[in-house]
N, C-alpha and C positions, 0 to 999 in steps of 0.2 A: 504494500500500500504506500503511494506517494500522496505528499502534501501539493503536489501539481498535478494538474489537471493535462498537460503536454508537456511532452520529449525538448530537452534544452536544444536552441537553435544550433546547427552547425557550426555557424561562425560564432559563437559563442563560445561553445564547446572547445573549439581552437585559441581564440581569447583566456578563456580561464584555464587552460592544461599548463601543466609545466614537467611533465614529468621529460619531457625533450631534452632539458638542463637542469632539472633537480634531482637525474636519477645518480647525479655523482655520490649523492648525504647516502645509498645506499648502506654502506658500512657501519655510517655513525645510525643510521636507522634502525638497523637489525644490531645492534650492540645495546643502543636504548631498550629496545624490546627485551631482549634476554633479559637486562639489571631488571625492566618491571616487571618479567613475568616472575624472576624469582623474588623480588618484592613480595607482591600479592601472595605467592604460596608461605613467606613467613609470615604472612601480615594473617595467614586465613582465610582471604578474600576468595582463594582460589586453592584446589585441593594439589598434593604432590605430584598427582598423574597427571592432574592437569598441566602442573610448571612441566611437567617430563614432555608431554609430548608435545606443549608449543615450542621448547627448546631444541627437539628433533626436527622439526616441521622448521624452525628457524635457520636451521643449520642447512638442512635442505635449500632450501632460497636463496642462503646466501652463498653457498656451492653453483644452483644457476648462473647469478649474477657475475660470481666471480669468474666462472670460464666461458661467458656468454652464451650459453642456452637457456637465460629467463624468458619466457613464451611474455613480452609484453605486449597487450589487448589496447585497440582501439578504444574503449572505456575509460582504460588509465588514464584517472585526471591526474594525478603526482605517482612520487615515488614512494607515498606511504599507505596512498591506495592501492597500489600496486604490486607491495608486496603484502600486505592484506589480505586482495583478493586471492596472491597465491597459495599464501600460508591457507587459507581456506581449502582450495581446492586439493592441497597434499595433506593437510593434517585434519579435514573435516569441521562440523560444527566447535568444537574446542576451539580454533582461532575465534570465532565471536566473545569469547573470554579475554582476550588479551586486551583489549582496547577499553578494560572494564577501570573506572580511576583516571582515565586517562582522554583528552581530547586532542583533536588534529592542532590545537591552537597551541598546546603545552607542545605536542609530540614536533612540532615544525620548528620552533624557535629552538627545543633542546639540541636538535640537528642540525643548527646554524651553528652553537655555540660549540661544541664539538668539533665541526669542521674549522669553526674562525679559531679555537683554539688550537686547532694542530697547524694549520698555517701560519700563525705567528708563529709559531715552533720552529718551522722550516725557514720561514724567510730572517727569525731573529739567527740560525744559524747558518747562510748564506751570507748575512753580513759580516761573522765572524769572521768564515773564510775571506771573506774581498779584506776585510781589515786587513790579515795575516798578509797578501799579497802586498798593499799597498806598503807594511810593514817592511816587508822584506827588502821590495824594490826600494823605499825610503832610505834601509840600511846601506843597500848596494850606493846609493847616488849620493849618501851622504856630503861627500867633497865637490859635487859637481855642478859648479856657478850656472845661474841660468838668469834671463831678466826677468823680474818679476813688473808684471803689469796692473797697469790702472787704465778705464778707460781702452784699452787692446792696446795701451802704447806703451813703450817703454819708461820700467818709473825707477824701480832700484832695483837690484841682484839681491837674488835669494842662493841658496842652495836646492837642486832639486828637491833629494829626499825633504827639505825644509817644505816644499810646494805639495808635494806628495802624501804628506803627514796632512795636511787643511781637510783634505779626504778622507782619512783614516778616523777622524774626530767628528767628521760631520756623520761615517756609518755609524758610530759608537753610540751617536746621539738616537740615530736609525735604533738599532741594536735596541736603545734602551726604551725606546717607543714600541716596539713591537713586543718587549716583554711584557710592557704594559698593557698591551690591546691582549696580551695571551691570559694573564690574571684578570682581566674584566669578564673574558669571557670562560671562569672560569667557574663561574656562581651554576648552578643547576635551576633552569625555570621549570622542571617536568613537577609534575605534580599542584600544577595551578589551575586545572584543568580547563574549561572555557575560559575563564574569567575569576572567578570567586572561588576556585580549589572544587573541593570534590565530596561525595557525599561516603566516602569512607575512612576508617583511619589507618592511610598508608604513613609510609617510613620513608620520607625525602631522603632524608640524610643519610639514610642506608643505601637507597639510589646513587643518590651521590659520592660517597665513597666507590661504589661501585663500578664507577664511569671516570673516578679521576677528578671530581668535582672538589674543589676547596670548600663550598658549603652549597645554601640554595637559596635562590633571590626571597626578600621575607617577604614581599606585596604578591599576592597572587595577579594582579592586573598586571601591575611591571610587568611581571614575568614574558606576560601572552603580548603585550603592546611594546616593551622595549626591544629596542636595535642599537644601544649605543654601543655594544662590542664591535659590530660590523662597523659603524662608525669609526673608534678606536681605529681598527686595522687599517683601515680605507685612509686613514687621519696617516697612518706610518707609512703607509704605501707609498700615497701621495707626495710626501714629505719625502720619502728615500730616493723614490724614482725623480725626483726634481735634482738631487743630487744627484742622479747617476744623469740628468742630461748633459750638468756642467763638464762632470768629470769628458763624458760624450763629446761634449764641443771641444774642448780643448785638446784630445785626442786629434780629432779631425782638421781643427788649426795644426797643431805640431807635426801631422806627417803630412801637409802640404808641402809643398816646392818651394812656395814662400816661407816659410818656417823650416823646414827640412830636423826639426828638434827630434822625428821622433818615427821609426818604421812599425806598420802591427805587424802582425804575426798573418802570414799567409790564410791560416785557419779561419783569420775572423776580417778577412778581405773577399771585396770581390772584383770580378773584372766587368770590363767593358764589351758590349756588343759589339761595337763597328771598332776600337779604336786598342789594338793590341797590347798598346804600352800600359795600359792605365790598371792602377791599383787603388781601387776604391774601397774609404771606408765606412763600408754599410752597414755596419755590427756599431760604429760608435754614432753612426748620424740615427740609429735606429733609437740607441739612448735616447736621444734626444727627440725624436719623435715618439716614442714610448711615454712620456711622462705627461704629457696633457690628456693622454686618455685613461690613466691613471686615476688625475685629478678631475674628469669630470666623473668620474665613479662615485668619486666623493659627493662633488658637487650634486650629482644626481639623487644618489642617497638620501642625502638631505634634503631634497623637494620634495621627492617621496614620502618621507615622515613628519616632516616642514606642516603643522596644523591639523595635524588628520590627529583625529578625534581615541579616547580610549574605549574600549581595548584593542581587539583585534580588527580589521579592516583587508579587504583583500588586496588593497594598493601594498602592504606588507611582502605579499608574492615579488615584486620587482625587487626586493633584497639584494636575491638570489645570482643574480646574472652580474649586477653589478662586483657584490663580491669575489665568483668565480671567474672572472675575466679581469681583473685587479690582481688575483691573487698569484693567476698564472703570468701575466704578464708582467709581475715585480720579480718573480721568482727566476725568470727567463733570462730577464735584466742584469738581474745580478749575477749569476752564471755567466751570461754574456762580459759583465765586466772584468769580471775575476779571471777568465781566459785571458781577456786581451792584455790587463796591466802584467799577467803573468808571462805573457808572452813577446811582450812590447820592446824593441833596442831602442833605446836613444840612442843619440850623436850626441855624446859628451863634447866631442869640441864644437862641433858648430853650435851648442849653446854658449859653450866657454866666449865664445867670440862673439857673439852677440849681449853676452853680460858686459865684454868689453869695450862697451861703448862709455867713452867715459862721461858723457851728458847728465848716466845715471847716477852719476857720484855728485852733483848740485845740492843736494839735500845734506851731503855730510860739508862740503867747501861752505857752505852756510849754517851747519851747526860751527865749527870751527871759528867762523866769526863769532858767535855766540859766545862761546867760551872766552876769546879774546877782550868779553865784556859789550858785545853790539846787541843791541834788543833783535829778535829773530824775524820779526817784520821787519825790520830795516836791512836784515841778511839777506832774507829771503828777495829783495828788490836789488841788491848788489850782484847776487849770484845772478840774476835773470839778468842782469845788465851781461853778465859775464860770457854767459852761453848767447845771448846775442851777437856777441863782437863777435866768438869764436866760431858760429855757424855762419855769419855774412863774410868771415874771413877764409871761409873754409880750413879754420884748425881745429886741432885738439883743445880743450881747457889747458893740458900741459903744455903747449906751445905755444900758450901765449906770454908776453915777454911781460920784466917788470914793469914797465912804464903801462903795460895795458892793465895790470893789475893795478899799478898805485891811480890811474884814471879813475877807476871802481870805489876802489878804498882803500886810504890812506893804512890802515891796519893790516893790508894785505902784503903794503911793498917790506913790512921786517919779518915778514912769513912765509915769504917762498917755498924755504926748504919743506916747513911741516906741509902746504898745500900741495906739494911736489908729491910725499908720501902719502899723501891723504889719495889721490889719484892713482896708486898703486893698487893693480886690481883687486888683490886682495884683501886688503884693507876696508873695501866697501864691503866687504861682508863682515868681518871680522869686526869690524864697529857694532853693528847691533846685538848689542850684550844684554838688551833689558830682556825677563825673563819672558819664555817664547819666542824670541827672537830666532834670527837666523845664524847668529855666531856660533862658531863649532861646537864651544864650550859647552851653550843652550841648546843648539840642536843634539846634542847628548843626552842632557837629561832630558829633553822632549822622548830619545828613541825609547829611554829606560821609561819614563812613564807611559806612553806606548805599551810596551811590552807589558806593565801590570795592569792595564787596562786589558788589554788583548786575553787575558791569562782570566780576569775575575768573570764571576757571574755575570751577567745582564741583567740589573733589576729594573722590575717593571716602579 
C-alpha cells in the first residue's frame, strides 16, 4: 500500500536517484549496518539469529559489491536502498529488521562522516609525504642563491631550499586543517533517527566505539541536518589545492626558457602535437587549474546548506558529489606534486646568476646607510638615486666611481670599501640573520624545525 495515488514521474525518478555517485559510501554502509545490527541484538531489540543472519546476508552484499557482481535495479534510488533491497532478496524477510532504530536520515549522514573521515586520513597523509619531499629537496639546495621575487621581479636573493621551505609550512598548515576536518567528523550522528532519535533504547556509544567514533553528536537534529565536517574538509581542500596552484605556477615559470631555473621530470611532462621540440608542463599548469574547482566545491556546499531550513531536506543529497570530486581531485594533486618536486633538477647556476644581479642588493646599500646613522626613508631615496645613474649608465652599482657615490651621499664617499663588500654576492644572503630569515645560520635551524614538524603528529 502506497501513500500515492501514481508511479513517480521518470524525470523525477532520474532527479532524485543518486545511487550513480553515492554507490562509492558502499563500505562505510554495510560497516554501519553490521555495528547496528549487533547493536540491536545487545540492546534486545532484535534476537541473536536475527544479528547472525543479517551479518551473513551483509557479508554476502558486500562480496557483490566488492568484485562487481551486485545485480543493481533500475529502482535503486541510492546506495542504501540498494543494498537493502539486496540484503532482502538473499537473507529474506529478516532484513526488514535491520532498519529497525534507525532512518535513511541518520543512516546517510553517518556514511558521509565515515567517508569524510577517512579522506582527511589520506589527504592529511599525502601532505606528509609532499612535506618530506619539499624537505629533502630544501636540504639538497640549501647553499643554492636564487632571486627571490616581489611583484615576478627581481627583489633580493634567497637560498632555494630557503624558497622551498615557504611550501613545506604552508602543507603543514594543510596537514593541520585536514586533521581537523578528520576529528569533526568524527562524532557518530547514527542513532538520531528522522529527527528527534528513536523510539527504542539503543546504545550510541557502543555504535560508536564500534565504527571508530570518538563519541556521538548530543542534538539529534544536528545530527540529521548538519554538514559542517564536509565543510571542514572542502574548507582544507580548498585551502591546500590553492597552494598546490602557487607551488604549480612557479614550476611552470622556472622550467621556461625565460627562466631556465628548473627541468621536471619526463614522467610529469608532456609533449606537443605538431611541434617536436617542446616539453610541456601539464602536470604543474594542471595544479593550477585544479584549485578553482576545488574551491567552488566549497563555495557550492555552502549554497547548498546556505538557509535551508532544519532538519533534513533533500537539497542535502548534493553533498555528495561535491565532496567526492574534491576529494579525488586534492588527492590526485598532491600525488601529482610530490612526483614532480621529487623529480625536479634545477640549474643551480643559472639561478646562481640570476641572484647575481647586483640591483638586488639596494635594500642592504641602504640598510648600511642606516646604520651609518641616515633615517631609512632618506636611504631608501639615495639608493634609488643610485640604481638610477647605474642603469642609465649601463653599470654595475660596483662600478660606479667615488665621485658618483659622494653625488648621492656624502656618507657614502668614506664607505667604499664596506659598500664594495656589501655587493659581494654573498653577502646578500648572509645579511638576513633575523630569525626565519635566509642566512645559513637560520636556514639551519628553519631545516631542524622542519624536521620536528615533519616527525610530530598533525593535530586537528
Amino acid at each position: 500500500m502506497s501513500r500515492f495515488s501514481e508511479p513517480q514521474h521518470p524525470d523525477f525518478q532520474r532527479l532524485n536517484a543518486s545511487v550513480s555517485f553515492d554507490r562509492r559510501l558502499w563500505p562505510q554502509d554495510i560497516a554501519q549496518s553490521r555495528a547496528h545490527a549487533r547493536m540491536l541484538e545487545a540492546r534486545a531489540i532484535i534476537s541473536a539469529s536475527d544479528r547472525d543472519e543479517l551479518l551473513a546476508g551483509l557479508d554476502r552484499v558486500a562480496q557483490e559489491l566488492r568484485d562487481g557482481s551486485f545485480p543493481f535495479a533500475p529502482a535503486d534510488e541510492d546506495i542504501h536502498m540498494a543494498i537493502e533491497r539486496r540484503l532482502t532478496e538473499l537473507a529474506g524477510p529478516v532484513a526488514g529488521r535491520l532498519h529497525t532504530a534507525r532512518s535513511r536520515n541518520d543512516q546517510v549522514v553517518t556514511d558521509l562522516a565515515m567517508y569524510t573521515r577517512e579522506r582527511a586520513a589520506v589527504a592529511r597523509e599525502a601532505c606528509t609525504g609532499l612535506m618530506a619531499a619539499l624537505l629533502g629537496r630544501a636540504q639538497e639546495h640549501a647553499d643554492a642563491p636564487m632571486p627571490g621575487y616581489t611583484h615576478l621581479q627581481r627583489a633580493q636573493p634567497v637560498y632555494l631550499g630557503h624558497h622551498l621551505l615557504a611550501y613545506f609550512w604552508m602543507l603543514a598548515r594543510d596537514r593541520r586543517r585536514f586533521a581537523f576536518a578528520e576529528r569533526e567528523a568524527g562524532v557518530l550522528p547514527l542513532g538520531a533517527g528522522a529527527l528527534a532519535g528513536v523510539n527504542f533504547d539503543t546504545d550510541r556509544r557502543a555504535v560508536a566505539a564500534d565504527l571508530g567514533f570518538a563519541g556521538v553528536v548530543p542534538n539529534s537534529i544536528d545530527a540529521v541536518s548538519g554538514r559542517d565536517f564536509a565543510l571542514d574538509y572542502l574548507g582544507a581542500a580548498a585551502t591546500c589545492a590553492t597552494h598546490l596552484s602557487r607551488l604549480g605556477a612557479e614550476l611552470v615559470l622556472w622550467s621556461s626558457s625565460e627562466f631556465g631555473f628548473a627541468e621536471l621530470p619526463d614522467a610529469w611532462s608532456s609533449g606537443s602535437s605538431i611541434m617536436p621540440q617542446k616539453k610541456n608542463p601539464d602536470a604543474a599548469e594542471l595544479l593550477r587549474g585544479k584549485a578553482p574547482r576545488v574551491v567552488a566545491h566549497l563555495a557550492a556546499l555552502h549554497g547548498v546548506i546556505h538557509a535551508l531550513p532544519l532538519t533534513y531536506n533533500k537539497d542535502l543529497q548534493e553533498d555528495k558529489e561535491h565532496l567526492f570530486d574534491a576529494a579525488d581531485t586534492i588527492e590526485l594533486a598532491l600525488a601529482a606534486a610530490t612526483g614532480m618536486l621529487a623529480g625536479v633538477r634545477f640549474d643551480r647556476e643559472r639561478m646562481r646568476e640570476a641572484a647575481g644581479d647586483e640591483l638586488i642588493a639596494a635594500t642592504d646599500v641602504a640598510d648600511l646607510l642606516v646604520r651609518l646613522g641616515m633615517p631609512f626613508r632618506e636611504a631608501h631615496g639615495v639608493v634609488a638615486g643610485l640604481v638610477r645613474t647605474a642603469v642609465e649608465s649601463s653599470r654595475k652599482l660596483s662600478e660606479l666611481t667615488a665621485s658618483d657615490l659622494a653625488a648621492h651621499s656624502a656618507l657614502l664617499a668614506g664607505h667604499e670599501a664596506e659598500l664594495r663588500e656589501i655587493l659581494r654576492e654573498a653577502s646578500w644572503l648572509e645579511s638576513k640573520v633575523s630569525e626565519g630569515g635566509t642566512a645559513s645560520a637560520r636556514l639551519a635551524e628553519q631545516i631542524a624545525l622542519a624536521r620536528g614538524e615533519l616527525d610530530a603528529p598533525a593535530a586537528g
